[in-house]
C-alpha positions, 0 to 999 in steps of 0.5 A: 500500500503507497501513502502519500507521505512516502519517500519517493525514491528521489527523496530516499536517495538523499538520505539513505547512506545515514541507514546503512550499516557501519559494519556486515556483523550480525543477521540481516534486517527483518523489514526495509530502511525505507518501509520504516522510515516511511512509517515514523513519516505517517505520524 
C-alpha cells in the first residue's frame, strides 16, 4: 500500500547512506530502511 507521505525514491536517495550499516556483523534486517522510515513519516 503507497501513502502519500512516502519517500519517493528521489527523496530516499538523499538520505539513505545515514541507514546503512557501519559494519556486515550480525543477521540481516527483518523489514526495509525505507518501509520504516516511511512509517515514523505517517505520524
Amino acid at each position: 500500500m503507497v501513502y502519500q507521505t512516502d519517500l519517493k525514491e528521489s527523496e530516499w536517495d538523499l538520505i539513505k547512506t545515514y541507514f546503512e550499516p557501519n559494519s556486515k556483523r550480525g543477521s540481516s534486517h527483518k523489514h526495509e530502511k525505507k518501509q520504516i522510515v516511511n512509517g515514523i513519516c505517517t505520524c
